[in-house]
Each structure stands twice: as structure tokens, then as C-alpha cells.
C-alpha distance (Angstrom), angle and dihedral (degrees) to the residues before:
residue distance angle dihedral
X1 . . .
X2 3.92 . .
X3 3.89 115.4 .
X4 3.60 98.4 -147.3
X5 4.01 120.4 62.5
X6 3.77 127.2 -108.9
X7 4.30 99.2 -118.7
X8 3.70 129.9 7.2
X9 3.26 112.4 -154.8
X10 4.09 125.3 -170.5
X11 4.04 134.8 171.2
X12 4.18 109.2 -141.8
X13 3.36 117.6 -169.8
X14 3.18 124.4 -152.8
X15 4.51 131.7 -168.8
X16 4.01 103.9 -139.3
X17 3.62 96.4 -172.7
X18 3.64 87.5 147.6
X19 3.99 140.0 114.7
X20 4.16 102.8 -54.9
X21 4.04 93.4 -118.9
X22 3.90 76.3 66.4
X23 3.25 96.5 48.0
X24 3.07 97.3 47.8
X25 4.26 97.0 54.0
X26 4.27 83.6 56.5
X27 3.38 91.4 50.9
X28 3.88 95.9 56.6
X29 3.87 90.3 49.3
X30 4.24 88.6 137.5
X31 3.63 132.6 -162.2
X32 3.80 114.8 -63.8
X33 4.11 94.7 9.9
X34 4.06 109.3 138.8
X35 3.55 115.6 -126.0
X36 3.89 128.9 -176.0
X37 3.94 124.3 -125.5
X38 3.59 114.6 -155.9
X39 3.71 133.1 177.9
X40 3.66 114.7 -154.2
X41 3.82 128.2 -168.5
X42 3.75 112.2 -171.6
X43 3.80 115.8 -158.0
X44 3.93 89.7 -162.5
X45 3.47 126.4 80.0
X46 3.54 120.7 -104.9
X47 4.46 110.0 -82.1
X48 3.07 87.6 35.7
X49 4.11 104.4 142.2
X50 3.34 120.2 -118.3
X51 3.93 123.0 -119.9
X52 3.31 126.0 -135.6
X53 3.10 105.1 -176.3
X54 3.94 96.6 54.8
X55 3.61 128.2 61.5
X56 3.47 126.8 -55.0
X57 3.80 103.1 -141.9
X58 3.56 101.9 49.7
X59 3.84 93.8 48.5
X60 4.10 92.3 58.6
X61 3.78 91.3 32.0
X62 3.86 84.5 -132.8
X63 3.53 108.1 -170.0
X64 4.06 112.3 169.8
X65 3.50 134.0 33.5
X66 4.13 120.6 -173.6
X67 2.93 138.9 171.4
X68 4.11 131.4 -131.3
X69 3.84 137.7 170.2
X70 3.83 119.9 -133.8
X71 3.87 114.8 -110.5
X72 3.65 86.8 173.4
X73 3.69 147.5 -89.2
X74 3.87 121.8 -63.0
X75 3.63 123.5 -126.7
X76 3.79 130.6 -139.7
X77 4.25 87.7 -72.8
X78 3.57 94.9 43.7
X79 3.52 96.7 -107.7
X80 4.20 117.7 132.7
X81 3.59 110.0 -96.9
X82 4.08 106.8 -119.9
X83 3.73 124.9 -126.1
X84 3.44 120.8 -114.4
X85 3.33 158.3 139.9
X86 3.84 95.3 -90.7
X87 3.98 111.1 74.2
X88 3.98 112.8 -101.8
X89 3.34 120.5 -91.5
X90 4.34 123.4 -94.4
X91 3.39 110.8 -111.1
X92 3.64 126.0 -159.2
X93 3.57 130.0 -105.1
X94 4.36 128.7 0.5
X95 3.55 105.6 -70.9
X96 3.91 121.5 91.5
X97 4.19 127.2 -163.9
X98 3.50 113.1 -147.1
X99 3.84 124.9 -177.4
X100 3.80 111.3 -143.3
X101 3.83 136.2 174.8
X102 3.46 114.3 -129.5
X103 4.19 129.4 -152.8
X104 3.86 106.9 -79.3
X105 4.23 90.2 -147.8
X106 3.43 95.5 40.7
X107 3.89 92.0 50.8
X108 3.90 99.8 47.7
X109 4.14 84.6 47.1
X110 3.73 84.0 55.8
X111 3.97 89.5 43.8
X112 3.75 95.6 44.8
X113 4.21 84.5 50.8
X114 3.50 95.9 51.8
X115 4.05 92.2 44.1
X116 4.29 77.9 58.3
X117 3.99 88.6 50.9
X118 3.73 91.1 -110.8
X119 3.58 128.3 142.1
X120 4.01 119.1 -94.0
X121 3.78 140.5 -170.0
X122 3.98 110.3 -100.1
């Protein structure tokens, strides 16, 4: 009977080929820590300098904002990594899985948009 469903569940993947105290903050994402998922489409060319002094929005030509709890990050078998008291384990190369639940209303909005040809957040 309900029109939305019960758990979404996604995998993002993200490349962290970035400075390791970077790194390092992505890969202690935990269990139940709220992250952001934006899509961005910039209308400027890429150098072009940032303005401070103008709005932020336009500039990045950010476009969606959702929001998504942590389940945890995924290991080389795509299984969640476990919390423990031992430290996780390295994983080779830059990009990082992580499982994440996404907003059940917000989702079957997005659904029920696409179904109408609109444009949704991914």
C-alpha cells in the first residue's frame, strides 16, 4: 500500500587521488555519518577563478543536493567493511565504495520525476 519503498540503498564511488590527510577523512566515513551528494554543472570552463564576492551557486552551477547515511565502506569483494576494534584494512589504489542509504521520500519524488521525463538528482 505505501508508494515509496522501505530502504534505498546505493554504492558511490568515489577517486581519492588527493593529499593523504584527505584521504584519510574519506576513509573514516563510519556507520550512520551523513554525507551530502551534490551534482554540479559548471557553465564556465575549467580555470576559471572563482569569485568571492558573487554568488556561490551560479559559479559551480550546483544543481542537486541529497542527502545519504553511511552504511559503510566496501572492501575489495564488495562486502561492508565491519567496525571494530582492529584498524580497517589498506586498500589499494584511490577510489573508495561506500554503501549508503538514501531518503525513501526524496527518492520516489525523484522516481515519480523521472517517470514524467523530468530531470532528477543522481
Amino acid at each position: 500500500g505505501e508508494k515509496r519503498p522501505s530502504r534505498v540503498r546505493a554504492d558511490v564511488t568515489v577517486n581519492l587521488s588527493v593529499r593523504n590527510e584527505i584521504k584519510a577523512e574519506w576513509e573514516n566515513l563510519r556507520k550512520h555519518d551523513v554525507c551530502f551528494l551534490i551534482t554540479v554543472r559548471p557553465t564556465s570552463s575549467i580555470g576559471t577563478k572563482f569569485d568571492h564576492r558573487a554568488p556561490f551557486v551560479p559559479q559551480v552551477g550546483l544543481t542537486f543536493v541529497r542527502g545519504c547515511e553511511i552504511e559503510g565502506m566496501l572492501d575489495q569483494n564488495g562486502r561492508v567493511i565491519e567496525e571494530g576494534p582492529e584498524p580497517k584494512p589498506a586498500l589499494p589504489g584511490e577510489k573508495r565504495t561506500f554503501r549508503v542509504w538514501l531518503d525513501c521520500n526524496q527518492y520516489r519524488l525523484d522516481m515519480d520525476n523521472a517517470n514524467q521525463g523530468k530531470e532528477v538528482g543522481h
